[in-house]
C-alpha positions in Angstrom: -8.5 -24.7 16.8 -8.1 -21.4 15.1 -5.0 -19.2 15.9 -4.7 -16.3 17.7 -3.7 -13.4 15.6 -2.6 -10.0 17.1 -3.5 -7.0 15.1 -1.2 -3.7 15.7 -2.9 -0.6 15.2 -6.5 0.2 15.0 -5.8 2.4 11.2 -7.1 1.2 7.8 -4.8 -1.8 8.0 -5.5 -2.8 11.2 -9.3 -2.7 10.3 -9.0 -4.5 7.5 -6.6 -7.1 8.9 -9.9 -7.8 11.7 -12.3 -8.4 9.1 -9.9 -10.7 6.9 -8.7 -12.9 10.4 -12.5 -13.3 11.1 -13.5 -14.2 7.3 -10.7 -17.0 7.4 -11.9 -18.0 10.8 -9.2 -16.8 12.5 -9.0 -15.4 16.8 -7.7 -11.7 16.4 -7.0 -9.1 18.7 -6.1 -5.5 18.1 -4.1 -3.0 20.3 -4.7 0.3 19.4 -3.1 2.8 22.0 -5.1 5.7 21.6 -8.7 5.7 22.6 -10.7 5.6 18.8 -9.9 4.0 15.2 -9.0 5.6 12.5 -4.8 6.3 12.6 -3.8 8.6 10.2 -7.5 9.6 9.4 -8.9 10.5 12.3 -7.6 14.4 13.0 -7.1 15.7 16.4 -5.8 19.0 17.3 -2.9 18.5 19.1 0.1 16.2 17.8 0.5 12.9 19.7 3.6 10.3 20.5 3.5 7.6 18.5 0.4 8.4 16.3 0.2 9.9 12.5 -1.0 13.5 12.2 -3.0 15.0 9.6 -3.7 18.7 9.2 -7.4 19.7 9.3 -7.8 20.2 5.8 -6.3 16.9 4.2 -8.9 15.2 1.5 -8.4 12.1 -0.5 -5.9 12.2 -3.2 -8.0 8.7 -4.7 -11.7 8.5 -5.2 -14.0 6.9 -3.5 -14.6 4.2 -5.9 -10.9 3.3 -6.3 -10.8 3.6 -1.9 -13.6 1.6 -1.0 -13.1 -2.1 0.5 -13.8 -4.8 -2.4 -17.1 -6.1 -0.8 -18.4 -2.7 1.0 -18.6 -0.1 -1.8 -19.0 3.4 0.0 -22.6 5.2 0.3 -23.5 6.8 -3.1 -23.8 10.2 -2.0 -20.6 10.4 -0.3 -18.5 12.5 -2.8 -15.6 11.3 -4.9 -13.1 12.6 -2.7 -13.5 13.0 0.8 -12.3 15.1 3.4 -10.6 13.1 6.3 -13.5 13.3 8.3 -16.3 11.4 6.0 -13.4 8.5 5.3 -13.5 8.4 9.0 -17.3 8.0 8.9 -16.7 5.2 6.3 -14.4 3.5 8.4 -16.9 3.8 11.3 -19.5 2.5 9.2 -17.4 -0.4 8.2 -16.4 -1.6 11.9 -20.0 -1.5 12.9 -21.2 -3.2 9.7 -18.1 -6.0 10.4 -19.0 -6.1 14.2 -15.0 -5.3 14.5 -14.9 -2.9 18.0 -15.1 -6.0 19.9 -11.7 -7.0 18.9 -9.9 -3.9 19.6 -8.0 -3.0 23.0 -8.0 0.2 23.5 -5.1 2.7 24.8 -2.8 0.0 24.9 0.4 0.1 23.6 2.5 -2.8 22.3 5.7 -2.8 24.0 7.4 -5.6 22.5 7.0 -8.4 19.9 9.9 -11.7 20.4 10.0 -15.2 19.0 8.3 -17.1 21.7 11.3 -20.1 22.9 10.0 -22.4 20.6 9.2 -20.4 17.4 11.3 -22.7 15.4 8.2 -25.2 15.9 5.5 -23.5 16.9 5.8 -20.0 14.8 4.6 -18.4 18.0 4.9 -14.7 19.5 5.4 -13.0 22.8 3.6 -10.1 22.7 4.1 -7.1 26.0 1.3 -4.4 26.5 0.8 -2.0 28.6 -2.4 -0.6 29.7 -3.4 2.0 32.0 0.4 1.6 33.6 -0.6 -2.2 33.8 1.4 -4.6 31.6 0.6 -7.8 30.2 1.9 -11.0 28.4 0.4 -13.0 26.0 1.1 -15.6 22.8 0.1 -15.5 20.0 0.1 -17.6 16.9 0.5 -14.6 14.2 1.2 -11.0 14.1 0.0 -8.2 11.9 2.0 -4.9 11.9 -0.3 -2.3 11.0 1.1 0.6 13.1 1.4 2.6 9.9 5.1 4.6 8.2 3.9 8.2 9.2 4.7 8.6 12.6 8.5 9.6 12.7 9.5 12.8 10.9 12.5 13.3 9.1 14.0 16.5 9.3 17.6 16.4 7.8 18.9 19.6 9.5 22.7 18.4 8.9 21.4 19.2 4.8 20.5 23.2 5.6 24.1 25.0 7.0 23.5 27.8 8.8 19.9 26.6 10.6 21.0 27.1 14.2 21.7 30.4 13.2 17.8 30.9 11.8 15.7 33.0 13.9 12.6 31.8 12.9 10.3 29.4 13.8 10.8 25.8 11.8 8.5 22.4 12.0 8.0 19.3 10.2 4.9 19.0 8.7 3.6 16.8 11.1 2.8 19.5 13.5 1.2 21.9 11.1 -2.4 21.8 11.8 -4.2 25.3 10.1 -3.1 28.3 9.2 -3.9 30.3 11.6 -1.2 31.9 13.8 0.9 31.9 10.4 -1.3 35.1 9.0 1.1 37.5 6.9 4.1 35.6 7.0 6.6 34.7 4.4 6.9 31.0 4.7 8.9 29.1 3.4 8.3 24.9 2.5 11.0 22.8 1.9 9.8 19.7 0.0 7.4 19.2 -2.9 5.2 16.5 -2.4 1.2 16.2 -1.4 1.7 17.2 1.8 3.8 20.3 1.2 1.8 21.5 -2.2 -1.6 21.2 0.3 0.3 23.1 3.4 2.1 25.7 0.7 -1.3 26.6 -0.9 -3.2 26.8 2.3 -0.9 29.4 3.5 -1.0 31.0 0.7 -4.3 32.3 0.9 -3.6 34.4 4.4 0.6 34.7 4.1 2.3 37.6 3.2 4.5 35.1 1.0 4.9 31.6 0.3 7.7 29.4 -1.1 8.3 26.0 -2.4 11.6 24.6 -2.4 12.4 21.7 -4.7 15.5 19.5 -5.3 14.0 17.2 -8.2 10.8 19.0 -9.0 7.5 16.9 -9.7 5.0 16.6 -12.0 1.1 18.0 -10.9 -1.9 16.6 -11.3 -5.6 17.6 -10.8 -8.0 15.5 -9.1 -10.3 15.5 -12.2 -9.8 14.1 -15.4 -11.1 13.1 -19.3 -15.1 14.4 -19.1 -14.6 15.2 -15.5 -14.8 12.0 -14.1 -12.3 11.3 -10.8 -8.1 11.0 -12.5 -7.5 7.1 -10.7 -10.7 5.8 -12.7 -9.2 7.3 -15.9 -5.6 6.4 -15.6 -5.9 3.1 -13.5 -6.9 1.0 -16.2 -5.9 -2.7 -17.3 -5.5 -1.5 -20.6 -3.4 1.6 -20.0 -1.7 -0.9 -17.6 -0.9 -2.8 -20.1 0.0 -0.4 -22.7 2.9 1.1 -20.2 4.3 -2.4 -19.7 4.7 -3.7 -23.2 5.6 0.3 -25.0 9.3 0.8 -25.8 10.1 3.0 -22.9 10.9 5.9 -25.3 7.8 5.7 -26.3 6.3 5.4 -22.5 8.0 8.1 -21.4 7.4 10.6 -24.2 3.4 9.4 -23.3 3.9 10.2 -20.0 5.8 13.8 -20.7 2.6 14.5 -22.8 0.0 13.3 -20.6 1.6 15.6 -17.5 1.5 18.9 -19.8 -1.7 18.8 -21.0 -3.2 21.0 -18.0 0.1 23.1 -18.1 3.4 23.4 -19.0 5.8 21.8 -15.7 8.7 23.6 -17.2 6.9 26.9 -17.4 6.0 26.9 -13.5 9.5 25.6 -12.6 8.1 22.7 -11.5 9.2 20.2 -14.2 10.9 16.9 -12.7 14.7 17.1 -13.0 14.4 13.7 -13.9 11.2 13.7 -15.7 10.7 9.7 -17.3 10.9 8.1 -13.7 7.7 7.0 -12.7 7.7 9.0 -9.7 4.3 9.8 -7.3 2.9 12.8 -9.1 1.3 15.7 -6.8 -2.3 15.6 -6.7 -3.3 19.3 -6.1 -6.0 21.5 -8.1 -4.8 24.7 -6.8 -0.9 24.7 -7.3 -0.8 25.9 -10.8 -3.3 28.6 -10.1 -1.3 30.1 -6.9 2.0 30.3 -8.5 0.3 31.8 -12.0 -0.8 34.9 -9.9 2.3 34.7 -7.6 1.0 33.9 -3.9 3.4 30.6 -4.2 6.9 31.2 -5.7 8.7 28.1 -6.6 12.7 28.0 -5.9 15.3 25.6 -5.9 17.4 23.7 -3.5 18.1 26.1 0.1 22.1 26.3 0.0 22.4 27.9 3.4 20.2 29.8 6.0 21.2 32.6 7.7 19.3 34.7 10.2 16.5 35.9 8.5 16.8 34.9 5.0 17.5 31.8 3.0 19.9 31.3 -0.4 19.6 29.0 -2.4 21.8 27.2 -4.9 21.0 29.3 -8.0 22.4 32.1 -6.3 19.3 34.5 -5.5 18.5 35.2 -1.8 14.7 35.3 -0.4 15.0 38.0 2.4 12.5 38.4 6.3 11.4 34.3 6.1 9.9 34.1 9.3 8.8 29.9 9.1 10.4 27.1 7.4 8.0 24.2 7.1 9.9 20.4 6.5 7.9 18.7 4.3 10.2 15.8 4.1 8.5 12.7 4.7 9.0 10.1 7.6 11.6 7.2 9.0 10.6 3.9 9.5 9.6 3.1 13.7 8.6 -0.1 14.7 10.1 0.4 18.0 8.6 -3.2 19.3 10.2 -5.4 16.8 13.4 -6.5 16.8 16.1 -4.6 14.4 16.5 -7.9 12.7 12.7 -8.2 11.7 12.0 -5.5 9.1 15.2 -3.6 8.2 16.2 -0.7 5.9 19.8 -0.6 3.9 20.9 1.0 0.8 17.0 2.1 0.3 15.8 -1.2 0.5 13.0 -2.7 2.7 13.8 -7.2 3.4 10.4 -7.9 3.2 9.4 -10.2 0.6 6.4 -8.7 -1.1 6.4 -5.2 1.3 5.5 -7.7 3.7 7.0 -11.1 5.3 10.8 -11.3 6.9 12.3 -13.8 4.7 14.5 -14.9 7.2 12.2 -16.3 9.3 11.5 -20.3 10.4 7.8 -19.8 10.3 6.3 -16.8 8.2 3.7 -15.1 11.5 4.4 -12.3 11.1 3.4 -9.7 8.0 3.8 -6.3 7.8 0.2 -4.4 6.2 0.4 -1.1 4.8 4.1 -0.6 4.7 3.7 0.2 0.9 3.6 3.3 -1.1 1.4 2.0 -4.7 0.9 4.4 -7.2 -2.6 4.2 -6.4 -5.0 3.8 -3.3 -3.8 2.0 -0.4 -7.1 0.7 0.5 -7.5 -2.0 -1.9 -3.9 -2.4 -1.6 -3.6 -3.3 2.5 -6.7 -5.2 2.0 -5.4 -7.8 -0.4 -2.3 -7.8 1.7 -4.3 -8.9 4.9 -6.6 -11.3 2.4 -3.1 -13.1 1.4 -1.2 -12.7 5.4 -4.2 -14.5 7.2 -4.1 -17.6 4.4 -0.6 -17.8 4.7 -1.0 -17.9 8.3 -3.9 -20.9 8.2 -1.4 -22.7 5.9 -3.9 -22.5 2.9 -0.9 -20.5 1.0 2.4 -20.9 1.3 5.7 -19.0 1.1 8.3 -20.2 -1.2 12.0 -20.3 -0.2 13.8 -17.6 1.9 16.6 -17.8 -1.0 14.0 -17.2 -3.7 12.2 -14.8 -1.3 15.8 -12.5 -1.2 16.1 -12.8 -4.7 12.8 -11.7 -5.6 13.7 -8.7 -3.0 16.5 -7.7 -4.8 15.2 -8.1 -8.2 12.2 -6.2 -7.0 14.3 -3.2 -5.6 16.2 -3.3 -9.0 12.9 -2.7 -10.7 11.8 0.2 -8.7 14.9 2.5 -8.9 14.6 1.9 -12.8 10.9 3.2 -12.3 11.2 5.4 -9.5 14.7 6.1 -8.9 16.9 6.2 -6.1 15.5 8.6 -3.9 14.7 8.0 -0.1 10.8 8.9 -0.4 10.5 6.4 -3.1 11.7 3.4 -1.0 8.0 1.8 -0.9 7.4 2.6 -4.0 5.0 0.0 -6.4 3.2 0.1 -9.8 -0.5 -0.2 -8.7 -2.2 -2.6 -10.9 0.6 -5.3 -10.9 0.7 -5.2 -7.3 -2.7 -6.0 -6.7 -2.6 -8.7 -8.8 0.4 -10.1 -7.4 -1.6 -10.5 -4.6 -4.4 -12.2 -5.8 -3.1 -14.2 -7.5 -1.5 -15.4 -4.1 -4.9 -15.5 -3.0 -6.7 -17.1 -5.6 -8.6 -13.8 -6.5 -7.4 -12.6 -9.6 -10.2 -12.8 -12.5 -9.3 -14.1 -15.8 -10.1 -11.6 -18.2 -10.1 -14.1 -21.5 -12.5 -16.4 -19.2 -14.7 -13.6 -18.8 -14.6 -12.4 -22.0 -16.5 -16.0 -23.3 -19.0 -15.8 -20.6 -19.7 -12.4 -19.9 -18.4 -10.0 -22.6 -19.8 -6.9 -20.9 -18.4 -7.7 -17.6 -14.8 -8.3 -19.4 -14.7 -5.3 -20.7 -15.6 -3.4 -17.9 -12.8 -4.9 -16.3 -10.2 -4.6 -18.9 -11.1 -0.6 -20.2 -12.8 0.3 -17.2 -11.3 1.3 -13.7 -9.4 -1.3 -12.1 -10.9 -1.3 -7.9 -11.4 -3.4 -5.7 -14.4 -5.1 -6.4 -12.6 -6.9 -9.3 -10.6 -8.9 -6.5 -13.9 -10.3 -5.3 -15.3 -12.2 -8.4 -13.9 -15.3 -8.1 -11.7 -17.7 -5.8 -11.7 -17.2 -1.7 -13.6 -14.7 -0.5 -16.4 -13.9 -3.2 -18.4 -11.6 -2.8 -21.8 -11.8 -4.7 -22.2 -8.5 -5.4 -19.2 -7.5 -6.9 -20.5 -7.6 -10.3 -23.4 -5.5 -9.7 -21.1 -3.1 -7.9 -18.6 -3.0 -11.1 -21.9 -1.6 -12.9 -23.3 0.7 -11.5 -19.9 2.3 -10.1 -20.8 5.4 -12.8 -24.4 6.4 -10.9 -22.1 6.2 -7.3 -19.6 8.8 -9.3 -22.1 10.8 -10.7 -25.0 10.7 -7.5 -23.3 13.3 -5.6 -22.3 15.3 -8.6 -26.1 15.8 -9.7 -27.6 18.3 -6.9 -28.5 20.3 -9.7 -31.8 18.9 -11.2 -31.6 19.6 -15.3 -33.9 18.6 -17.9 -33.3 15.4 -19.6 -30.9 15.9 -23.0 -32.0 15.5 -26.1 -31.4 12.3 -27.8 -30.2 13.7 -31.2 -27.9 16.3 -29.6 -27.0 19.7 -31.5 -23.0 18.6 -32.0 -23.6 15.3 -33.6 -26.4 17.5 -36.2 -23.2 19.9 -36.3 -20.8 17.3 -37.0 -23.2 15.7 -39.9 -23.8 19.1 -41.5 -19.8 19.7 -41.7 -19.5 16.4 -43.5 -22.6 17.2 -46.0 -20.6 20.9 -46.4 -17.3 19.2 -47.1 -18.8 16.9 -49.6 -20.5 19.9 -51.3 -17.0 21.5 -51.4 -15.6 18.7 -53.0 -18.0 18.3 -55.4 -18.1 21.7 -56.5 -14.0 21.8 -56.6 -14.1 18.4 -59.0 -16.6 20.3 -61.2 -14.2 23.6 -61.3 -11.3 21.1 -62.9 
């Protein structure tokens, strides 16, 4: 009989947890308490209880070829990053395709989620919802948490003396939404991640004044890289991969230092990472640089104190008439219908073995998708988590050891404050690349590259030089997909279809720099002859 799975949240992981529990065969319900898919995607003017919020501008920070689902690549002429309303169109695209609407309960709201009275045995749940002021009971074999981590805001007030005193108005960034209303104001952002380098530049184009205030600094990206092509194709690589894993870290991190200041000079901008070798998240923004170059964004350090009208910060100098503080400091963990014992956070560091099961538990039912911060898309990343939960949950994979689970926690968490540090943001931090193939190797999925390279030497090199997405994870083992292959290439015309609105005329196939390069060498040569016969 196949086991009743219940799905939390109706988000990315939540789809992708549906279409996994059907592949394996599995019975899966989702409770999504508001009335649509989508989580974090889906934008909505006002801010809701309980449910991520986006501002209306947001766009991917990872192309579409690295975001796709490993056996549904997106359309070709979506573009390479998308604003939040065409990944929602994706997604909508992909629950039809799946026939996955069917499984979701909508606006209903998980109350609780308890060890049924013989869980030692039967691994089972007791799950409480309530819809429509109606609540319900039921058990089920498995659950999937995929209620998302940006849905509590963390505003540490206690860290800015003098805010009670502040006149202004002050948010989280959670509640910003458009500029509008904030016309010819000086602003000021506390925080320098994505979301605060989007909010800071949007403001800046109809503010009086804006401000960025760092504690650490961070290095910034733009969303296009080497020839143009989309940065995660360029720099997620298995050879680049590789070459950061097995360089003397000297020589990593003086890589990385140059690779960060070839569009500018961090240090210049006052943007440069206090700590600047820790593989931290990097800001993906293309207009950052620009705004503070011709001074509609001024970038200042930590705010001391605030005081009625103005703030001071800890170099001493004083910005005067701030009339909004924006929080862009990130979120808390909320899983409000677990138990405290289930997934916990101390000293910075999340129990779950793998991002995702309680070791502690008799039976492993229960996995956490999504509650992971990779250093590259989350797509792929929650989908090879759900691939690995619901075969762990048939019994085709199995969980080693809650003693070798903790160790490989804390060994794991030792790891990532070598790479990423200590601070809180970086809690869910993971290398991209060895993560996914953690998992599929768990799931049978990863592809043997020196295999590969005997049988198909142009598909093995496209795998190792090329972009490392999704599609890789669907070549061999559970799950195949039979188009992966294909889809691995012709991933270049996808990039380039939306690109290519202009029609041009086809290049020449002797183009006019290789002539120039040849004629340099035949002028060199002449050079050199004509020196040799001088002596």
């Amino acid at each position: 009989m196949a086991k009743k799975v219940a799905v939390i949240g109706a988000g990315v992981s939540g789809l992708v947890s549906l279409k996994c529990c059907v592949d394996e065969g599995l019975e899966p319900t989702c409770f999504e308490r508001t009335e649509d898919i989508g989580g974090l995607w889906r934008f909505k003017e006002n801010v809701e209880d309980g449910r991520a919020s986006i501002y209306q501008s947001v766009i991917t920070n990872t192309s579409k070829e690295m975001s796709c689902f490993s056996d549904f690549p997106m359309p070709e002429d979506f573009p390479n990053f998308l604003h939040n309303s065409k990944l929602l169109e994706y997604f909508r695209i992909f629950a039809r395709k799946f026939d996955l609407l069917k499984y979701i309960q909508f606006q209903t709201t998980v109350l609780s989620v308890k060890k049924h009275l013989d869980f030692s045995s039967s691994g089972q749940w007791e799950v409480v919802t309530e819809s429509n002021s109606k609540k319900q009971s039921a058990v089920f074999d498995a659950v999937m948490v995929c209620s998302g981590h940006h849905i509590l805001p963390h505003i540490p007030v206690e860290s800015f003396p003098g805010i009670e005193r502040f006149k202004g108005q002050y948010f989280h960034s959670r509640q910003y939404k458009h500029p509008e209303g904030l016309e010819g104001k000086h602003i000021l952002v506390i925080g320098l991640g994505n979301s605060a380098s989007d909010i800071a530049v949007e403001l800046s184009e109809k503010a009086a004044q804006v401000f960025i205030s760092t504690r650490h600094g961070s290095w910034v990206m733009g969303r296009i890289s080497e020839d143009g092509y989309p940065w995660d194709m360029v720099f997620h690589t298995r050879f680049r991969s590789m070459l950061r894993n097995v360089l003397p870290q000297v020589i990593r991190k003086w890589m990385m230092e140059q690779q960060m200041n070839q569009w500018f000079n961090h240090e210049n901008y006052g943007l440069e990472p206090q700590n600047k070798y820790l593989m931290k998240e990097p800001v993906l923004n293309d207009d950052l640089p620009s705004r503070i170059l011709y001074g509609a964004i001024k970038v200042k350090p930590r705010v001391k104190e605030l005081t009625e009208t103005s703030a001071i910060f800890e170099d001493g100098t004083v910005e005067e008439k701030i009339d909004v503080i924006v929080f862009a400091t990130g979120y808390t963990f909320s899983f409000p219908f677990l138990e405290d014992s289930l997934i916990k956070v101390e000293d910075k560091m999340v129990s779950l073995y793998k991002y995702m099961f309680p070791p502690q538990l008799e039976k492993s039912t229960l996995a956490c998708i999504g509650l992971i911060q990779p250093l590259g898309s989350i797509f792929p990343t929650v989908e090879l988590q759900a691939r690995w939960a619901t075969r762990v949950f048939k019994g085709l994979c199995a969980l080693p050891s809650e003693r070798t689970m903790m160790a490989d926690i804390i060994k794991r968490n030792e790891e990532r404050i070598d790479l990423f540090g200590k601070s809180r943001s970086q809690t869910l931090q993971t290398n991209y690349i060895d993560y996914l193939d953690e998992l599929a190797l768990e799931v049978g999925a990863k592809p043997d590259i020196l295999i590969l390279l005997l049988k198909d030497p142009k598909l093995a090199v496209k795998l190792y030089f090329g972009p490392c997405n999704s599609y890789q994870y669907r070549l061999t083992g559970p799950g195949q997909w039979k188009g992966a292959k294909n889809a691995i290439l012709t991933q270049k015309q996808r990039i380039l279809k939306p690109l290519k609105t202009r029609v041009l005329k086809a290049s020449s196939d002797f183009p006019v720099s290789f002539l120039l390069k040849i004629l340099g060498l035949l002028a060199l040569a002449v050079a050199l002859f004509f020196q040799l016969q001088w002596f």
